[in-house]
C-alpha positions as CSV (number, residue, x, y, z in Angstrom):
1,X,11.9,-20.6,30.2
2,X,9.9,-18.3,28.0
3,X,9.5,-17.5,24.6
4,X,12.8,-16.3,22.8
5,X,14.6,-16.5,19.7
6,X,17.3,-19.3,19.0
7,X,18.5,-17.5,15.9
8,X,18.0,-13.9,13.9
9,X,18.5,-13.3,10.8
10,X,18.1,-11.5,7.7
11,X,17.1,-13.5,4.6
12,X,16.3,-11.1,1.6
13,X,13.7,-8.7,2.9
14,X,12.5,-10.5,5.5
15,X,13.5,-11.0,9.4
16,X,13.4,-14.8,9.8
17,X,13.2,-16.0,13.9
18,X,13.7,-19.3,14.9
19,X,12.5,-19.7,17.9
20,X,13.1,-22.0,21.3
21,X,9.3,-24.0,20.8
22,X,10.8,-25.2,17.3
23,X,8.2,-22.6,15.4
24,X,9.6,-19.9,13.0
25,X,8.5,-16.4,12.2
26,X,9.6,-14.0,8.9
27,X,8.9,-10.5,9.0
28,X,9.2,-8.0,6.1
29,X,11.6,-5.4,7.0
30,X,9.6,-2.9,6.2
31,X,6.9,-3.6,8.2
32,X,9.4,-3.7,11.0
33,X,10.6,-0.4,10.5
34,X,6.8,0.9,9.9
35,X,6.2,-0.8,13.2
36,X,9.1,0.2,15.6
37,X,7.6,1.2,19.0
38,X,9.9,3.8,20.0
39,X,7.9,6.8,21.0
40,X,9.4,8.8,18.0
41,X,7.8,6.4,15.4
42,X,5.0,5.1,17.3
43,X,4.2,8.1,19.1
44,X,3.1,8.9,22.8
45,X,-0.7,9.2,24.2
46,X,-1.3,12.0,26.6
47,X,-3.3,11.8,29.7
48,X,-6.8,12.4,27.2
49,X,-5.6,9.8,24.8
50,X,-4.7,11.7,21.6
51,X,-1.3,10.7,20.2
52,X,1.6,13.4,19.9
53,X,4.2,12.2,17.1
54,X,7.0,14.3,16.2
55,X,7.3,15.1,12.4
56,X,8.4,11.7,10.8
57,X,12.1,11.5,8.7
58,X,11.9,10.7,5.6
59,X,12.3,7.1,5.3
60,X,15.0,5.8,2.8
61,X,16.3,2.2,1.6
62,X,18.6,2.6,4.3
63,X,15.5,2.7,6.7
64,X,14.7,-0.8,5.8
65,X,17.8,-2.2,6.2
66,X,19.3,-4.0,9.5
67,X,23.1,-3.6,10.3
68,X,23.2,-5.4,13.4
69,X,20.4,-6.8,16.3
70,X,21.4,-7.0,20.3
71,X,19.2,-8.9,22.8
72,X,17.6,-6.8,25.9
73,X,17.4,-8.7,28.8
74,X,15.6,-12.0,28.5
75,X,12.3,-10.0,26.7
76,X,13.0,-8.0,23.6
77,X,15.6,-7.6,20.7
78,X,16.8,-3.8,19.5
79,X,17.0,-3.1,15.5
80,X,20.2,-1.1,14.3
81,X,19.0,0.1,11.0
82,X,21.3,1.2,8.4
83,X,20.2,4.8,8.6
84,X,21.1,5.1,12.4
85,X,17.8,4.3,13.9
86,X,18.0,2.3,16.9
87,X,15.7,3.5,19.4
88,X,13.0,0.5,19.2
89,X,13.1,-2.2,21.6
90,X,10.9,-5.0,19.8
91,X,9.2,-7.7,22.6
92,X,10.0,-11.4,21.7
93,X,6.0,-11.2,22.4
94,X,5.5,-9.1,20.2
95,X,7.4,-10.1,17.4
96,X,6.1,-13.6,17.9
97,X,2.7,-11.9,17.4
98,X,3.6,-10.4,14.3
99,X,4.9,-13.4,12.8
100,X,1.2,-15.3,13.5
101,X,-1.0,-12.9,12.6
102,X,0.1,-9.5,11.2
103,X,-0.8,-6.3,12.1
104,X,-2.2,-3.3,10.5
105,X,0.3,-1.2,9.1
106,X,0.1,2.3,10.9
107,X,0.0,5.2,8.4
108,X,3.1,6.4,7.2
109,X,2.3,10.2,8.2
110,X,0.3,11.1,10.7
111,X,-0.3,14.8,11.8
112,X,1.1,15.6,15.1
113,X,0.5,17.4,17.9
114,X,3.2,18.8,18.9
115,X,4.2,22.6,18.3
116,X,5.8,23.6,14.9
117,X,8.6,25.9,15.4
């Protein structure tokens, strides 16, 4: 069986994960939210590499808060932030990663690509 969560849960700020190998991970909310993969936070590369974001929302304290978690298959859990956000499906991997060694925070406005209307 692979790597996966035996319990979720907020605490404070922070995302704690305790997982099936007996290790445990706590992630800041925030960076969760900064990090969310879907392809309207994180962006999408084109064939030539460049990123294309759409314009961001303004993030509130809502942003950074989780009303509920569901597991995807047997790989990945997806946030339900308070402010409706739900679009990011977050790899046990990767969260696992996170928890280890954190990442670099991407920027919180990046220009985009796409066409203004």
């Amino acid at each position: 069986m692979g790597l996966s969560p035996k319990l979720l849960q907020v605490v404070g700020d922070e995302l704690a994960i305790a997982w099936n190998d007996g290790s445990e991970s706590y992630l800041k909310l925030t960076d969760l939210r900064r990090l969310c993969p879907c392809a309207g936070c994180a962006g999408e590369r084109d064939l030539l590499g460049r990123l294309a974001k759409p314009p961001q929302a303004p993030l509130t304290s809502a942003s950074f808060q989780i009303s509920r978690t569901a597991p995807v298959g047997g790989y990945a859990v997806q946030i339900y932030w308070h402010d409706g956000h739900s679009d990011g499906l977050y790899p046990y991997a990767k969260l696992k990663e996170w928890g280890d060694d954190p990442p670099e925070l991407p920027p919180l406005s990046a220009p985009t690509l796409l066409p203004t209307v």
